[in-house]
C-alpha positions in Angstrom: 142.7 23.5 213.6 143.3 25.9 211.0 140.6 26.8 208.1 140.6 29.8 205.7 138.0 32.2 205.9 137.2 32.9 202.2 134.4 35.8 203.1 136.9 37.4 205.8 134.2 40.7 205.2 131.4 38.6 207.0 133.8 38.4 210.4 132.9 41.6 212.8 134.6 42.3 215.8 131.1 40.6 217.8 132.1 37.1 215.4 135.7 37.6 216.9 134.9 38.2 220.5 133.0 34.6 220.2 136.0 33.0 218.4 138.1 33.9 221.4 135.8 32.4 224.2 136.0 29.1 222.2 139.8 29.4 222.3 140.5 30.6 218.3 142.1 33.3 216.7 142.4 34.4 213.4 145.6 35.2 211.6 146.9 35.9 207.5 149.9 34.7 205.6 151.3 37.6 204.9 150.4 41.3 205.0 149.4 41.5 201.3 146.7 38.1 201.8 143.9 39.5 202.2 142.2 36.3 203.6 142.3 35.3 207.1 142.1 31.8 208.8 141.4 30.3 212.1 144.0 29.2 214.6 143.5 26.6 217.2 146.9 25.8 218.4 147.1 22.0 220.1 149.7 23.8 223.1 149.0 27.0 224.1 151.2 30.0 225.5 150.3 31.5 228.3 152.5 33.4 230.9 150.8 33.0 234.6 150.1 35.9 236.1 151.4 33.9 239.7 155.3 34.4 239.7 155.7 36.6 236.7 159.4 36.8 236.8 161.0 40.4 236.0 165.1 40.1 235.3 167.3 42.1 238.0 168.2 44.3 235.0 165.0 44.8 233.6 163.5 45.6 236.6 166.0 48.6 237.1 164.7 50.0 233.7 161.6 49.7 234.4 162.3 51.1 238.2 163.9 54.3 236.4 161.3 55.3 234.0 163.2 56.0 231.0 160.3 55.0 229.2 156.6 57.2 229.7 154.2 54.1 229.6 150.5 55.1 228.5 147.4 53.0 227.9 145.4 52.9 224.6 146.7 56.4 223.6 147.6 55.2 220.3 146.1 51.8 219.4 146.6 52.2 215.9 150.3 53.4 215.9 151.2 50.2 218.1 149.4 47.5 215.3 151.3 49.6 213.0 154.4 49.3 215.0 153.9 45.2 215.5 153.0 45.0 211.8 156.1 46.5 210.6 159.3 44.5 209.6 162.0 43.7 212.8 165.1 42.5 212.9 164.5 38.3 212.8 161.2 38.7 211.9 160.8 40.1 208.2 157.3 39.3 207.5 154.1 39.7 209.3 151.0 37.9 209.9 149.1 41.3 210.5 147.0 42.7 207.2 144.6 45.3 206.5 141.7 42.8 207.7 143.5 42.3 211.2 143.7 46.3 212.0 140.8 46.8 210.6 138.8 44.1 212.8 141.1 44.9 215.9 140.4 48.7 215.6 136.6 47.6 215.7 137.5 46.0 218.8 139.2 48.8 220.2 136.3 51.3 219.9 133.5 48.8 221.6 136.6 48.3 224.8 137.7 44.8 224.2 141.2 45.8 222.8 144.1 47.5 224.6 147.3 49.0 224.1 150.1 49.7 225.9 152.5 52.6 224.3 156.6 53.1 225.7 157.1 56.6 224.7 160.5 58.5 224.7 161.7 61.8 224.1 158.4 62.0 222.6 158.4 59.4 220.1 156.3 55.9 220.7 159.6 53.2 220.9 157.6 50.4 221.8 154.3 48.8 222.6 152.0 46.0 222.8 148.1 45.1 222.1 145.6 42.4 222.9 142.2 41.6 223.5 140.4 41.4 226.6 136.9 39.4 227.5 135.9 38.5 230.8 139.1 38.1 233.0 140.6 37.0 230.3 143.4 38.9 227.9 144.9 37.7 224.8 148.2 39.0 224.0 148.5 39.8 220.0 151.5 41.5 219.3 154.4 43.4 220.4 157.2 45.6 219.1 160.5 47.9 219.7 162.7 50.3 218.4 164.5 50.9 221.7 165.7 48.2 223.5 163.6 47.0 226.3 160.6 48.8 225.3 158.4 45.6 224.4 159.7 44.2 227.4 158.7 47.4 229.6 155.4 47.4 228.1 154.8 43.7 229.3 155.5 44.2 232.3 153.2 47.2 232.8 150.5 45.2 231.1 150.7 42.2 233.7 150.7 44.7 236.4 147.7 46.2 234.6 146.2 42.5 234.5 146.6 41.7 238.3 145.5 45.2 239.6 142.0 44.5 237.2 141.6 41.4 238.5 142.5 39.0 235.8 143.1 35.8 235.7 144.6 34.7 232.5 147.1 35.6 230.3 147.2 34.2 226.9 150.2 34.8 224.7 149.4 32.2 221.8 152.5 30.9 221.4 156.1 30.8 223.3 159.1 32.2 222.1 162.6 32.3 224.0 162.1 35.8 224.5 158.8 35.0 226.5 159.9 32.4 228.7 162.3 34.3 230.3 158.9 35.8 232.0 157.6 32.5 232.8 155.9 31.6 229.4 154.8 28.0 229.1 153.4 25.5 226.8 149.7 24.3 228.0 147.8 21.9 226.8 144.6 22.3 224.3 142.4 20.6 227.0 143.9 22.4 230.0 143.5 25.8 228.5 139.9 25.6 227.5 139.7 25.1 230.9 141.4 28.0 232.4 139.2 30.1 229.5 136.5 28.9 230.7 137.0 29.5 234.1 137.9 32.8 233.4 135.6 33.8 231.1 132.7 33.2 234.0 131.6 35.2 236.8 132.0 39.4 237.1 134.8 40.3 233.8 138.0 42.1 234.8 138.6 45.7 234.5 141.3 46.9 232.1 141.2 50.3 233.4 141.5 49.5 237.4 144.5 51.7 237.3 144.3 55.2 235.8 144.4 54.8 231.6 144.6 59.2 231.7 148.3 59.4 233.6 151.4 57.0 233.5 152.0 54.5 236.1 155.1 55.3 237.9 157.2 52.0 237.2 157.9 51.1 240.9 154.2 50.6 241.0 154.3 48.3 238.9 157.0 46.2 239.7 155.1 46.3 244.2 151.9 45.4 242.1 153.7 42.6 240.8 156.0 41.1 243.5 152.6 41.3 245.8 151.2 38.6 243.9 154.4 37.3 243.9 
């Protein structure tokens, strides 16, 4: 299902939060459209949080710490960051609207970031939305390599250690699958949001958001779920 919001002011971040527990999302054309419309993909992406898979050399970088990870210190650099052109992916889908509704979402707790800092300067990062024990993975970015892929893999540690139990990523890329992404149908996903959506929510902030996770932490918060 897609349909164009022509009154995108009348959407607040409460409208969104309800578009999200019936399994749509909004998204623009471009950065310069200042419409949105509503996404209902017929296969899903999600990445299971059971035998998240982390690369032998990835998990070295992550093990080593060249990267200081921190947790919704700068929400608005990291839209800024994933709404900027990247190699292979010129245009973007994020537009004044989008930060502007996501920032909303942000200040009431129901949006996260996850920063990859180094020497001082933010390289990397990722944001989503979280209801229930559900989160809903936007968009990420990088300027150093592996930083996007560091960041993910702090977020699902993040994600297990709160207590969720599903991890929405929209659609699948190559990139993604390498973590376990898969394809899900429209039916079988409403049920897994469901299901998640019910009961006692996740917490975001079960590890500390006010000091960096020490990357072997992650990775033993991981392979523990295995």
């Amino acid at each position: 299902m897609n349909s164009r919001d022509s009154a995108a002011s009348e959407i607040t971040p409460e409208v969104l939060l309800r578009a999200y527990a019936c399994g749509i999302f909004p998204m623009a054309e471009s950065a310069d459209d200042p419409t949105l419309f509503w996404v209902e993909p017929e296969l899903r992406g999600i990445i299971p949080l059971d035998g998240f898979r982390v690369a032998s050399r990835l998990a070295r970088t992550v093990r080593s710490d060249v990267f200081t990870v921190t947790v919704n210190q700068a929400f608005k650099a990291v839209m800024a960051g994933c709404a900027a052109p990247q190699p292979g992916r010129e245009e973007t889908w994020i537009n004044r609207r989008i930060r502007e509704l996501y920032t909303g979402l942000f200040a009431i707790g129901h949006c996260h970031s996850v920063e990859c800092w180094q020497d001082g300067e933010l390289v990397g990062g990722l944001y989503g939305v979280s209801l229930g024990r559900a989160f809903f993975g936007e968009s990420m970015f990088h300027v150093a390599r592996d930083a996007s892929k560091v960041a993910l893999v702090h977020l699902v540690a993040r994600l297990i250690a709160g207590g969720f139990e599903l991890l929405d990523t929209q659609y699948v890329t190559e990139h993604l699958k390498t973590f376990g992404a898969q394809e899900i149908p429209r039916r079988r996903y409403t049920a897994l949001l469901d299901k998640a959506l019910m009961g006692q929510p996740a917490d975001f902030t079960r590890l500390p958001v006010n000091h960096p996770i020490p990357g072997t932490e992650a990775l033993a918060i991981i392979a523990e779920r295995g």
